[in-house]
FIKOLZA-1660 file (N, C-alpha, C; in steps of 0.1 Angstrom, whole numbers, plus 5000, padded with zeros to 4 digits):
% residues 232
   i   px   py   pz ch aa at
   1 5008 4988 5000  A  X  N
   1 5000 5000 5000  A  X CA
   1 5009 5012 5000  A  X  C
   2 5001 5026 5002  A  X  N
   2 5008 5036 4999  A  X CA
   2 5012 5042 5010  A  X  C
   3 5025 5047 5018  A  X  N
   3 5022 5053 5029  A  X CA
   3 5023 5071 5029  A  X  C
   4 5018 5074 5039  A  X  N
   4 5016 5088 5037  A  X CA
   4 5028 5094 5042  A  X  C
   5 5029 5106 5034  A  X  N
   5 5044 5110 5036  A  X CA
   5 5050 5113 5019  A  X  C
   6 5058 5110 5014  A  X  N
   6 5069 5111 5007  A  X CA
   6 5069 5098 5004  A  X  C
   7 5071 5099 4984  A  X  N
   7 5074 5086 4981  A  X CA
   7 5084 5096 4969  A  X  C
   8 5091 5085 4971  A  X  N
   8 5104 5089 4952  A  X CA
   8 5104 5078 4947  A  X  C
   9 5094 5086 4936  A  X  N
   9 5097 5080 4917  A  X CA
   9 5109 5087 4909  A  X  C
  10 5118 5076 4904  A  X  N
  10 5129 5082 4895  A  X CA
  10 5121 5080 4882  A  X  C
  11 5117 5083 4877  A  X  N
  11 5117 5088 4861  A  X CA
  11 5127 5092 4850  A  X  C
  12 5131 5083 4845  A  X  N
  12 5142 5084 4832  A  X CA
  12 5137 5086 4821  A  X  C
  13 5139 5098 4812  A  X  N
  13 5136 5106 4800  A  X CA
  13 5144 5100 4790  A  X  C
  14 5141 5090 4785  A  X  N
  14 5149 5085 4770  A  X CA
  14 5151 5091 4762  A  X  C
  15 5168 5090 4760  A  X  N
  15 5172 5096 4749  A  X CA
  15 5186 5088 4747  A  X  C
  16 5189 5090 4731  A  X  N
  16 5202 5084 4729  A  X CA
  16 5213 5098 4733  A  X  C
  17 5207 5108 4728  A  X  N
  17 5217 5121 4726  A  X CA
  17 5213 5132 4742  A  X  C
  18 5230 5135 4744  A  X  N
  18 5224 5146 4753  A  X CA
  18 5226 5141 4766  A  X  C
  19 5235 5146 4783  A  X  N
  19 5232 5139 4793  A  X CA
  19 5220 5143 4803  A  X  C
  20 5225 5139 4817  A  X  N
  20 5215 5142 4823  A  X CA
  20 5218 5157 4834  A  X  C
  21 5209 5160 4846  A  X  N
  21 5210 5171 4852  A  X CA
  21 5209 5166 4863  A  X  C
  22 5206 5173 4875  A  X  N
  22 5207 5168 4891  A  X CA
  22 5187 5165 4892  A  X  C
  23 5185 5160 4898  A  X  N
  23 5171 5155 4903  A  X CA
  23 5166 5169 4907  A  X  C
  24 5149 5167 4897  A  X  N
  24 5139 5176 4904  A  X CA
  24 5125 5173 4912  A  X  C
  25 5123 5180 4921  A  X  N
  25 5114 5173 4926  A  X CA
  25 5097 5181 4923  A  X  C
  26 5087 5174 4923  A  X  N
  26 5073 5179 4913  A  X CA
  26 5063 5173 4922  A  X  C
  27 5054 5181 4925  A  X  N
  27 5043 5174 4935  A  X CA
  27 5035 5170 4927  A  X  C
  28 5025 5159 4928  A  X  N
  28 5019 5152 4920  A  X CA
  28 5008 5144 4933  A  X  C
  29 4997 5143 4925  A  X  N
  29 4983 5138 4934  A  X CA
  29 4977 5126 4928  A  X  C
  30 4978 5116 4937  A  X  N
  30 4973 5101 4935  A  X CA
  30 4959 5097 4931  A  X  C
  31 4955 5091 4924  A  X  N
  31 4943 5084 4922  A  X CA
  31 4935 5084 4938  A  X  C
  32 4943 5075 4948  A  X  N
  32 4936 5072 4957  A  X CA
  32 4935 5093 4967  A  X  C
  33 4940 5100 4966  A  X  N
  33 4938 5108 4966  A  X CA
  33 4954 5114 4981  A  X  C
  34 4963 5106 4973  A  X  N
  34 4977 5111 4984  A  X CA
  34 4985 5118 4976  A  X  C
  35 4985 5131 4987  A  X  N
  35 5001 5142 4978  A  X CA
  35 5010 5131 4980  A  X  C
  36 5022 5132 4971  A  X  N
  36 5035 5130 4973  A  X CA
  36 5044 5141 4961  A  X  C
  37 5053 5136 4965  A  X  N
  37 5063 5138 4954  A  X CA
  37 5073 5132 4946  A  X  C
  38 5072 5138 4938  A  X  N
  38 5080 5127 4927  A  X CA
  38 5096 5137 4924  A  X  C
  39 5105 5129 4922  A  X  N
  39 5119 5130 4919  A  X CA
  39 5121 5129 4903  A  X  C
  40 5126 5134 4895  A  X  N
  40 5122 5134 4881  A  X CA
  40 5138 5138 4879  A  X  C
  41 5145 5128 4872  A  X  N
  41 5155 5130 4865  A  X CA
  41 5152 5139 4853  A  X  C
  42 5159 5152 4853  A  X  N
  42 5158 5159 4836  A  X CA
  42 5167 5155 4829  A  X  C
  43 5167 5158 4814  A  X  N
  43 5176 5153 4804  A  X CA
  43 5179 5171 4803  A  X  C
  44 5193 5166 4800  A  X  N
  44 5197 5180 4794  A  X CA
  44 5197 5184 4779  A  X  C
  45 5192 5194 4774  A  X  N
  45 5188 5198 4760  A  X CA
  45 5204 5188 4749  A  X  C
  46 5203 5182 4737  A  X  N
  46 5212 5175 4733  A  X CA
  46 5223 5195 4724  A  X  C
  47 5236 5191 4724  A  X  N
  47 5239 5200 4714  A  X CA
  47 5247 5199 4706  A  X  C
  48 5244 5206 4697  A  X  N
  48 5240 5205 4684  A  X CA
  48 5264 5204 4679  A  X  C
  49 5266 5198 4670  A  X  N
  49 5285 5196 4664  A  X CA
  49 5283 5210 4666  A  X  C
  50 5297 5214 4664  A  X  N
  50 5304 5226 4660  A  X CA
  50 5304 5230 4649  A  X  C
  51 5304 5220 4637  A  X  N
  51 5303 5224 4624  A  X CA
  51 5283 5229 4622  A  X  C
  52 5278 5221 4627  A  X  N
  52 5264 5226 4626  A  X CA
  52 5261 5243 4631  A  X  C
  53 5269 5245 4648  A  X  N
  53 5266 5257 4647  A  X CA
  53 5269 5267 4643  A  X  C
  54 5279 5265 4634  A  X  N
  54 5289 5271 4625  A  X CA
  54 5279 5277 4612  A  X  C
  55 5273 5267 4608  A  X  N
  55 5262 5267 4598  A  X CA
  55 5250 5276 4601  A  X  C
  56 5243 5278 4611  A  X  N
  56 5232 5283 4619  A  X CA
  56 5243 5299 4621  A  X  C
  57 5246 5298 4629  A  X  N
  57 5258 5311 4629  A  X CA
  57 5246 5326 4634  A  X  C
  58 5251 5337 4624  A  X  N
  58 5247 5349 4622  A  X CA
  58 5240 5344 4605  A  X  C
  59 5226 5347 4603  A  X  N
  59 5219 5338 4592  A  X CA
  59 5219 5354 4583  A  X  C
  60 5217 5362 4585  A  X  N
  60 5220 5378 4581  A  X CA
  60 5224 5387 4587  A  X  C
  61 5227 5397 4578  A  X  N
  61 5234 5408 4582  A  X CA
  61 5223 5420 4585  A  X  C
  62 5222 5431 4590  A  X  N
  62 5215 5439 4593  A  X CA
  62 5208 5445 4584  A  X  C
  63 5215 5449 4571  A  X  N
  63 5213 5456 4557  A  X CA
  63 5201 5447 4555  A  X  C
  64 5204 5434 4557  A  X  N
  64 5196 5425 4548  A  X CA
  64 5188 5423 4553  A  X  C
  65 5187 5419 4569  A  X  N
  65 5176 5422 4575  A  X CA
  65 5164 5433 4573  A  X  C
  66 5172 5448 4575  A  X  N
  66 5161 5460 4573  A  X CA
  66 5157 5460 4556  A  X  C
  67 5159 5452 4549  A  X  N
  67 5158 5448 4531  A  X CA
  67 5146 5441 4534  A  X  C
  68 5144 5424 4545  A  X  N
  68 5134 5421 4544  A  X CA
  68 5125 5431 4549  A  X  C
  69 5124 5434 4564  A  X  N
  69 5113 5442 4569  A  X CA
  69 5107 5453 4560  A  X  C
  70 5116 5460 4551  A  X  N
  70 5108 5469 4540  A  X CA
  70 5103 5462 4535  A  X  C
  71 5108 5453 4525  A  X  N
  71 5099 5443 4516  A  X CA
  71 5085 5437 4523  A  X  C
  72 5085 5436 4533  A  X  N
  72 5069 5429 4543  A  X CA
  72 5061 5444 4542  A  X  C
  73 5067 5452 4548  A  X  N
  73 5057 5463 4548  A  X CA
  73 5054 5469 4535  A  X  C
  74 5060 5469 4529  A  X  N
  74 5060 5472 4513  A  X CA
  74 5046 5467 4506  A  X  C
  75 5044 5446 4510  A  X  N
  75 5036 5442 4500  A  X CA
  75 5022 5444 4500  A  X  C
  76 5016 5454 4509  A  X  N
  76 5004 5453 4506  A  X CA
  76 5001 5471 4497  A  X  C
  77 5013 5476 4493  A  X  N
  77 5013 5488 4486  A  X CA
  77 5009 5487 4472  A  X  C
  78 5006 5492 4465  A  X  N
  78 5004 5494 4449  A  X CA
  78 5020 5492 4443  A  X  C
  79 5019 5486 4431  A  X  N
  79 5031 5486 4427  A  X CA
  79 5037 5496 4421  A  X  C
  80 5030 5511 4422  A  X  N
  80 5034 5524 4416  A  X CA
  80 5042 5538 4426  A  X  C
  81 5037 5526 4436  A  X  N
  81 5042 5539 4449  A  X CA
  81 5056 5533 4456  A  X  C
  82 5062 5543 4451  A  X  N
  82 5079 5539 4455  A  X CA
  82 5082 5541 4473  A  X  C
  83 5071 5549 4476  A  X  N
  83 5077 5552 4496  A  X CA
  83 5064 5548 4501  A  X  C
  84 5064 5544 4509  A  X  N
  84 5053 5543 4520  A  X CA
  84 5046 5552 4522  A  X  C
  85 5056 5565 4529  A  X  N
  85 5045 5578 4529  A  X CA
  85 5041 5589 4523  A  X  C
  86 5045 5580 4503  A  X  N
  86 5039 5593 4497  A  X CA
  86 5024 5588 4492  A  X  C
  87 5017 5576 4497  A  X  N
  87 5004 5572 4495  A  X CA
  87 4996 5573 4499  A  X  C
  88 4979 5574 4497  A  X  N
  88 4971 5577 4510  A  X CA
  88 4960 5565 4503  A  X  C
  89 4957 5559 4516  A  X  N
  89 4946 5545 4508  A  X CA
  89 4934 5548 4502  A  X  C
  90 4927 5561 4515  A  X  N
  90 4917 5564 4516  A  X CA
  90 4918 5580 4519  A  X  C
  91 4910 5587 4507  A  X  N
  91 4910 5606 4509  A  X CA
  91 4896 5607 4511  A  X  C
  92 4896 5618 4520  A  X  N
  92 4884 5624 4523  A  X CA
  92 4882 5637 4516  A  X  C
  93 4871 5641 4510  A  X  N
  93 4868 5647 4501  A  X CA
  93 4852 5650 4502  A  X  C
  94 4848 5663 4505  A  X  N
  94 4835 5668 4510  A  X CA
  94 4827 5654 4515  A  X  C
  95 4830 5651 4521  A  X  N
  95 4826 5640 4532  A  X CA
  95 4824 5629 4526  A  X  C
  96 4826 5620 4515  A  X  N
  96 4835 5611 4507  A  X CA
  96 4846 5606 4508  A  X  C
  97 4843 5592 4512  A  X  N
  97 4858 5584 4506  A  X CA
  97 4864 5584 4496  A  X  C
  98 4871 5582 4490  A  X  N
  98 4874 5584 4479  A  X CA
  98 4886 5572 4483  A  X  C
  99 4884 5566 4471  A  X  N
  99 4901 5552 4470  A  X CA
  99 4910 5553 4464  A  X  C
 100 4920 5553 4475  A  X  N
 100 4933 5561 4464  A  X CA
 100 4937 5549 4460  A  X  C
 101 4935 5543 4453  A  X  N
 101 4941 5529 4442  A  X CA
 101 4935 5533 4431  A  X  C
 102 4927 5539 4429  A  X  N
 102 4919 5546 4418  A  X CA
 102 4926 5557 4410  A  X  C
 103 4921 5558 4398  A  X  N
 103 4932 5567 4393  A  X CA
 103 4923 5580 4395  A  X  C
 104 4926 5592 4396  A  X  N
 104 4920 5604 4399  A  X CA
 104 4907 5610 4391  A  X  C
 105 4905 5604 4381  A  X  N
 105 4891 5605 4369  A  X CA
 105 4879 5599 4376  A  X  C
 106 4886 5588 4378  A  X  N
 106 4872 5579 4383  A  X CA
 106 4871 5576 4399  A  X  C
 107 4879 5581 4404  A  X  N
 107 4882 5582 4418  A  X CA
 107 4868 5592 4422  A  X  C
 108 4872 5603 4415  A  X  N
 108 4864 5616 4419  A  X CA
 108 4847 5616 4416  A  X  C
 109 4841 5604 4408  A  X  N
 109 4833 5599 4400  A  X CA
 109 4822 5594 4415  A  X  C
 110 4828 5592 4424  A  X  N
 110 4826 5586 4438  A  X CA
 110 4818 5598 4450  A  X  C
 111 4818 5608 4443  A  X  N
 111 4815 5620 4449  A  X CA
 111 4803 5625 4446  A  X  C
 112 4788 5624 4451  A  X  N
 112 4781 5626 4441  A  X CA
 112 4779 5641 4436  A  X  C
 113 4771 5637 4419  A  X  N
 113 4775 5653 4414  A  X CA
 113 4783 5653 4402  A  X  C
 114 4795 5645 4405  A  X  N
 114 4808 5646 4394  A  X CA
 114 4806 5632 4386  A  X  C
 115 4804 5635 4380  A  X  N
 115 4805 5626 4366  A  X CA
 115 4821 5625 4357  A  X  C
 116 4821 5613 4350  A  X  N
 116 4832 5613 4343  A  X CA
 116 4839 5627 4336  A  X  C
 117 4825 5631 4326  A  X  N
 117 4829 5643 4319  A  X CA
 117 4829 5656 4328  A  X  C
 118 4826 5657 4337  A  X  N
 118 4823 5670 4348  A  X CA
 118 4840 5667 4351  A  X  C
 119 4841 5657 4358  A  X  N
 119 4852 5653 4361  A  X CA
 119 4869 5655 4356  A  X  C
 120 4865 5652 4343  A  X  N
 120 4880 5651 4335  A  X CA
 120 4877 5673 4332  A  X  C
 121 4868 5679 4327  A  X  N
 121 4873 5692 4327  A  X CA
 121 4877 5699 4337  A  X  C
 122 4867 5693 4355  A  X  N
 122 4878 5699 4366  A  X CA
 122 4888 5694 4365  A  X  C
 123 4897 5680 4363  A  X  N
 123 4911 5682 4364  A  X CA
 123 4916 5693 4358  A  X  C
 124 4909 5694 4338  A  X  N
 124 4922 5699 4335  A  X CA
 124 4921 5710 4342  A  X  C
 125 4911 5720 4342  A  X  N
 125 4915 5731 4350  A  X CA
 125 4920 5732 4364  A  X  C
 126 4924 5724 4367  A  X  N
 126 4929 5720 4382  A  X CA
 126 4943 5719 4379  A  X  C
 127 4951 5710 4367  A  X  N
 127 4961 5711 4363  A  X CA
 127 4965 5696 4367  A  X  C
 128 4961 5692 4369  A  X  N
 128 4960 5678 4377  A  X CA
 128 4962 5664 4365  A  X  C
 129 4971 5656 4365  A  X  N
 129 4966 5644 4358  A  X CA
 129 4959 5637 4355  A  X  C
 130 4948 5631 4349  A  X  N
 130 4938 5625 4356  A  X CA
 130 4943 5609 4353  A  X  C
 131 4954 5607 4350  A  X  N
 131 4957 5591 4346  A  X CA
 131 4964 5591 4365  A  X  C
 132 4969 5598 4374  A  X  N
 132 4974 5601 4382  A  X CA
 132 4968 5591 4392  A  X  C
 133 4972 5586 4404  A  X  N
 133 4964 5576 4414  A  X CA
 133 4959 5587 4426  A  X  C
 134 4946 5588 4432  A  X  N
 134 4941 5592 4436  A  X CA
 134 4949 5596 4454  A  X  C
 135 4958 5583 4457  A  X  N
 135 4965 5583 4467  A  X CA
 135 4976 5592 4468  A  X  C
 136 4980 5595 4453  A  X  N
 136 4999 5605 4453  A  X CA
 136 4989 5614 4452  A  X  C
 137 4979 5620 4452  A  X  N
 137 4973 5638 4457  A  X CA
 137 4983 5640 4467  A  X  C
 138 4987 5655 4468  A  X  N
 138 4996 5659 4475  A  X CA
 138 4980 5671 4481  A  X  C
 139 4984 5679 4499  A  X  N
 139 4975 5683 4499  A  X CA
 139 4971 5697 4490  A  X  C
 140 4979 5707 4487  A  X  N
 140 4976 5713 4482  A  X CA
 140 4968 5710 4464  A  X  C
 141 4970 5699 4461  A  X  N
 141 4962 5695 4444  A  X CA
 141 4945 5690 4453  A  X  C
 142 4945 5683 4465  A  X  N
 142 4931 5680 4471  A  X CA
 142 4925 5695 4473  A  X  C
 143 4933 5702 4475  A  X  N
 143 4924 5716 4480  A  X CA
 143 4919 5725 4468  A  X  C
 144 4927 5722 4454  A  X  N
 144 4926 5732 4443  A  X CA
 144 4918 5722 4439  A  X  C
 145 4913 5709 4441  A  X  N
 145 4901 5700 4433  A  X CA
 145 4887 5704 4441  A  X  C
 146 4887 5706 4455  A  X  N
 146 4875 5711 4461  A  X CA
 146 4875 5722 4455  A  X  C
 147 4879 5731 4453  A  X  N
 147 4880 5751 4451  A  X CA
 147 4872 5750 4438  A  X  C
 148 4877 5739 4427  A  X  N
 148 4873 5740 4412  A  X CA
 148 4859 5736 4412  A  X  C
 149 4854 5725 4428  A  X  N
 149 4839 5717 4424  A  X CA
 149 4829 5726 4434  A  X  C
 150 4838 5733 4441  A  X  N
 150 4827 5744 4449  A  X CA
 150 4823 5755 4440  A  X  C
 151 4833 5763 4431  A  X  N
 151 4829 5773 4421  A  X CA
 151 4836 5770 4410  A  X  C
 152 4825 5762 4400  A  X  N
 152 4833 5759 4389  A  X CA
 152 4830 5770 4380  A  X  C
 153 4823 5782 4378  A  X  N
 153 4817 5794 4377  A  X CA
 153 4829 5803 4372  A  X  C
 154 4839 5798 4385  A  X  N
 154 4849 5806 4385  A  X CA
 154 4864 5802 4374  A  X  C
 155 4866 5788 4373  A  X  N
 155 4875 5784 4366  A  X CA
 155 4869 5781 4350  A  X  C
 156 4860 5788 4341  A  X  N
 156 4854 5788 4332  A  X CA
 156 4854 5771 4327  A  X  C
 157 4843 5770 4336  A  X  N
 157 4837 5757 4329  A  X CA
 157 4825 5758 4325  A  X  C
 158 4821 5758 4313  A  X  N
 158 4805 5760 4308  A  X CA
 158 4797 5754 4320  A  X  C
 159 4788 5766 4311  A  X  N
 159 4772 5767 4322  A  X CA
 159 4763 5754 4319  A  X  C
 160 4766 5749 4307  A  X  N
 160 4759 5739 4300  A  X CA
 160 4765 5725 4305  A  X  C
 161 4772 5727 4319  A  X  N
 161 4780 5712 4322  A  X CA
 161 4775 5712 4331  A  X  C
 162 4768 5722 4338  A  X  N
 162 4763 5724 4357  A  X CA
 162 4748 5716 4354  A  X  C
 163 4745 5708 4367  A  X  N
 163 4733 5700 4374  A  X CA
 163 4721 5712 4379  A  X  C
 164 4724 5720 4374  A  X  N
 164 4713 5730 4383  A  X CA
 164 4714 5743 4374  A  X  C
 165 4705 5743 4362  A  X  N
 165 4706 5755 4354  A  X CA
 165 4692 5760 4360  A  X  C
 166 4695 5778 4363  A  X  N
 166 4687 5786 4366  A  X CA
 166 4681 5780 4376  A  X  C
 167 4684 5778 4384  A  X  N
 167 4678 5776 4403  A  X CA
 167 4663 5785 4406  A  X  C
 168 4655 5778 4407  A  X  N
 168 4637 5783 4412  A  X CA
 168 4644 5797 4418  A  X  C
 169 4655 5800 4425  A  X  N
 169 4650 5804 4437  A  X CA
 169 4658 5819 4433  A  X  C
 170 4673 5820 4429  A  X  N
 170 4683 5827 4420  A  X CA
 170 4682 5828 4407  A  X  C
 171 4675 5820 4398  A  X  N
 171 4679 5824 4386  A  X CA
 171 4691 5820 4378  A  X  C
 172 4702 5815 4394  A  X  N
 172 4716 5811 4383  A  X CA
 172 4714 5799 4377  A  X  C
 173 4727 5794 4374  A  X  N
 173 4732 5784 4368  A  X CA
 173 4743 5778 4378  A  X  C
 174 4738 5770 4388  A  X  N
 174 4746 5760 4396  A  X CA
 174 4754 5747 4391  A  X  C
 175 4763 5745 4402  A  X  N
 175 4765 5730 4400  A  X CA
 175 4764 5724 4420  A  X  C
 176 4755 5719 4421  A  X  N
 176 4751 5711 4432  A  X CA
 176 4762 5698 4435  A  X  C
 177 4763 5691 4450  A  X  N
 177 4769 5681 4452  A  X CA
 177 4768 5675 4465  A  X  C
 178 4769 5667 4465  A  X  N
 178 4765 5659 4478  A  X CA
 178 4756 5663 4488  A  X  C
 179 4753 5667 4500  A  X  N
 179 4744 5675 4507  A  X CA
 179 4736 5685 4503  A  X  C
 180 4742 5693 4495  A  X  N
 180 4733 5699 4489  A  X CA
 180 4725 5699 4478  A  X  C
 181 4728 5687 4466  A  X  N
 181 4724 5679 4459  A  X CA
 181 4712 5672 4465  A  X  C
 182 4714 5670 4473  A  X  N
 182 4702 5661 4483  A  X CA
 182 4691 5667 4487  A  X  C
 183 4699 5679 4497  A  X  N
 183 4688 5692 4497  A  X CA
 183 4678 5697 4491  A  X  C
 184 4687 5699 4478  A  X  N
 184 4680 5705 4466  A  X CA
 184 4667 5699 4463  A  X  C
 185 4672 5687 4461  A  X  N
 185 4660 5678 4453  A  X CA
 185 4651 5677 4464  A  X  C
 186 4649 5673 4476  A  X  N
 186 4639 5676 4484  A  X CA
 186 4632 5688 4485  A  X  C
 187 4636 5693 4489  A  X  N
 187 4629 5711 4486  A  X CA
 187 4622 5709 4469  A  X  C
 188 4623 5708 4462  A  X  N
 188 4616 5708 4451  A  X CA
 188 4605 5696 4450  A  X  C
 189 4608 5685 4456  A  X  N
 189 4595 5676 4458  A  X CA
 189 4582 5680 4469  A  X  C
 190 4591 5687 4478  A  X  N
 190 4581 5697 4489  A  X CA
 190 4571 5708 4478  A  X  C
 191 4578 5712 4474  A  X  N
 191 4573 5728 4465  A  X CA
 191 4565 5721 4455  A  X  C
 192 4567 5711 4454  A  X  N
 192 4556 5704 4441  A  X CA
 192 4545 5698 4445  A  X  C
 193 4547 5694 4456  A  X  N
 193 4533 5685 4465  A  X CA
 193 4523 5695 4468  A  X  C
 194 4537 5707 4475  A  X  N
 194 4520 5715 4482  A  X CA
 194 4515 5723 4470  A  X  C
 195 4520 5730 4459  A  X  N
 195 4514 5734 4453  A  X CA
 195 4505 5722 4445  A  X  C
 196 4504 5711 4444  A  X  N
 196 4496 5706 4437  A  X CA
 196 4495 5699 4424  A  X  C
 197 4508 5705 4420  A  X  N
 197 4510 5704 4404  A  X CA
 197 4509 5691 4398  A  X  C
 198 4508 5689 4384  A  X  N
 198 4505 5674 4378  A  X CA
 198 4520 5664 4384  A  X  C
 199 4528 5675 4382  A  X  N
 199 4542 5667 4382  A  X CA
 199 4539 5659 4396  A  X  C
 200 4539 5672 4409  A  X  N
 200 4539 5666 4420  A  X CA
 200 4532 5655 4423  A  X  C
 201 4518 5653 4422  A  X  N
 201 4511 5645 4423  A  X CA
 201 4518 5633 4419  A  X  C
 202 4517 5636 4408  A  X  N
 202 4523 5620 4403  A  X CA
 202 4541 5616 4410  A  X  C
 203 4546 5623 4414  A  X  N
 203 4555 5622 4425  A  X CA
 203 4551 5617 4439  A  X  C
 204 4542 5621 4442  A  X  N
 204 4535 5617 4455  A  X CA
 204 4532 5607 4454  A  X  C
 205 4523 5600 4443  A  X  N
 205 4512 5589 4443  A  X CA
 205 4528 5577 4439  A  X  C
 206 4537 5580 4436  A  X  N
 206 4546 5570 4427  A  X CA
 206 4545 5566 4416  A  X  C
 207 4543 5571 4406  A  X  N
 207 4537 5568 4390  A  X CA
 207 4545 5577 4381  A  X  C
 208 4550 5571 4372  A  X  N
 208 4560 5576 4362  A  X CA
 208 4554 5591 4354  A  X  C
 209 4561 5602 4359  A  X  N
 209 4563 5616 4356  A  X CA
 209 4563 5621 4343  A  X  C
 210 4571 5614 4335  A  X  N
 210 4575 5621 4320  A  X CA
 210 4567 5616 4315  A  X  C
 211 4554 5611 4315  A  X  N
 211 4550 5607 4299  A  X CA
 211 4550 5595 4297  A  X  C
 212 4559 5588 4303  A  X  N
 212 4556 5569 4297  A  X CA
 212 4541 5563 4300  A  X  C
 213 4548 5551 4294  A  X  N
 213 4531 5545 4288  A  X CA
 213 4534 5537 4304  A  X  C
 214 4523 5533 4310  A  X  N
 214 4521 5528 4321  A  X CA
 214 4510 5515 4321  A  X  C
 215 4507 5510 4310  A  X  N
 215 4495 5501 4306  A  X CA
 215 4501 5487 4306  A  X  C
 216 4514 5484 4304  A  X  N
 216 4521 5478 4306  A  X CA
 216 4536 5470 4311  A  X  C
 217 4537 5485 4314  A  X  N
 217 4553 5486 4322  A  X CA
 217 4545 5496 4333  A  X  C
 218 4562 5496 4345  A  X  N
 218 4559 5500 4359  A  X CA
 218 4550 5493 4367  A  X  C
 219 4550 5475 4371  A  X  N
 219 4540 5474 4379  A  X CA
 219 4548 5471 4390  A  X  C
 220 4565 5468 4390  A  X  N
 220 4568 5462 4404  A  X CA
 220 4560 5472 4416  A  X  C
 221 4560 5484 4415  A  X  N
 221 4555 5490 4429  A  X CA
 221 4541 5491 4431  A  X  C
 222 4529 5497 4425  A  X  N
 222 4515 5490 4423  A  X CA
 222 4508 5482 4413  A  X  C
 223 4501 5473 4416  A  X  N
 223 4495 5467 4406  A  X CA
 223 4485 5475 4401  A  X  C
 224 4483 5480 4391  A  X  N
 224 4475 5480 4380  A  X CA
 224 4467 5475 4375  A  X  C
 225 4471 5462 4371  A  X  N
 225 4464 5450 4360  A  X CA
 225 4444 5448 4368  A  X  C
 226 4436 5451 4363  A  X  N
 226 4425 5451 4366  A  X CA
 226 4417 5432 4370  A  X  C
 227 4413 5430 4381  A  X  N
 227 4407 5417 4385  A  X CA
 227 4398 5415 4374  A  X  C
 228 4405 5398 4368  A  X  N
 228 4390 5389 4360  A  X CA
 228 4384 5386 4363  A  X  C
 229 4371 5384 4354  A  X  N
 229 4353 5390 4365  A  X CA
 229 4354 5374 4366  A  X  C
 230 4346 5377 4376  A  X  N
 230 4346 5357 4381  A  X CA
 230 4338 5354 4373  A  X  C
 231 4336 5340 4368  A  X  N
 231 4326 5332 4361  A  X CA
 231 4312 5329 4371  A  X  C
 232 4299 5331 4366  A  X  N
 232 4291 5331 4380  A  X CA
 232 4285 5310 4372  A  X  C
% end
């Protein structure tokens, strides 16, 4: 049986390679439910010829090391951007993301308002590349691209390119964008309801505005199609 107190187990760790160390001792709790302790021979780690650690050594040099670590941070970059920090992933732009992996034409296309063709005449008057990636914007070319889409009025871009000719309210010739693009069109569905007009109405009720034929097309939102009379 087991007696209480202290019992030593030697435990030998097989190995061919490698010797041993001085005895440790490890408390350890029995099935039948007695502390003891156990005496545990360690093996000492095996090591390794001289010609092997000769081989293992110094595996690089520093240069080469800071060679890899650029190359890691490097790989998730575009392959056009030579530094890290002349890139930007993501530009903010009158409260717009904008992706700088994109080339600057269609980048800006993301903003509502600017269209392709609105678009390519603010660069050129901006001076800007538009084959250019959206990310190498430096800040001063972001600030002369807002300047050109807040008053394009001012960098002679026809009147005939602006979203907002002769405004209900001024008389000009705008070009609207984002928030106030949104604005805009609201206020003008307001102004059409209460006055009553054909347009508004049929804005209100949901039913196609311009003129289309409706006898056939437009039913996803009401049905139309008149009930077949029951057979009596």
């Amino acid at each position: 049986g087991l007696v209480a107190g202290l019992v030593l187990l030697c435990l030998v760790v097989g190995a061919d390679a490698g010797g041993y160390s001085d005895f440790t001792r490890q408390p350890l709790r029995l099935r039948g439910g007695a502390d003891v302790e156990v005496e545990v021979q360690v093996q000492e780690e095996a090591v390794a010829p001289a010609e092997d650690v000769a081989e293992v050594g110094v595996e690089m040099s520093r240069k080469e090391i800071d060679a890899q670590v650029a190359k890691l941070m490097a790989a998730d970059m575009p392959p056009f951007v030579k530094e890290k920090g002349d890139f930007q992933h993501v530009i903010r732009i009158l409260n717009t993301n904008i992706e700088g992996k994109r080339t600057v034409l269609y980048a800006l296309t993301k903003i509502k308002g600017v269209g392709r063709r609105f678009g390519d005449t603010m660069l050129k008057r901006a001076g800007i590349d538009k084959h250019k990636r959206a990310g190498e914007l430096s800040a001063e070319e972001i600030e002369k691209v807002v300047q050109v889409l807040a008053n394009p009025q001012n960098y002679d871009i026809p009147s005939w390119m602006f979203n907002r000719r002769k405004d209900y309210k001024t008389g000009k010739d705008l070009h609207l964008n984002t928030n106030s693009l949104d604005l805009t069109f609201r206020e003008d569905m307001d102004r059409l309801r209460k006055a009553r007009v054909h347009r508004g109405l049929r804005h209100m009720w949901g039913w196609k505005v311009r003129g289309q034929h409706t006898k056939t097309t437009g039913r996803g939102g009401v049905v139309i199609a008149s009930k077949k009379p029951q057979k009596k």
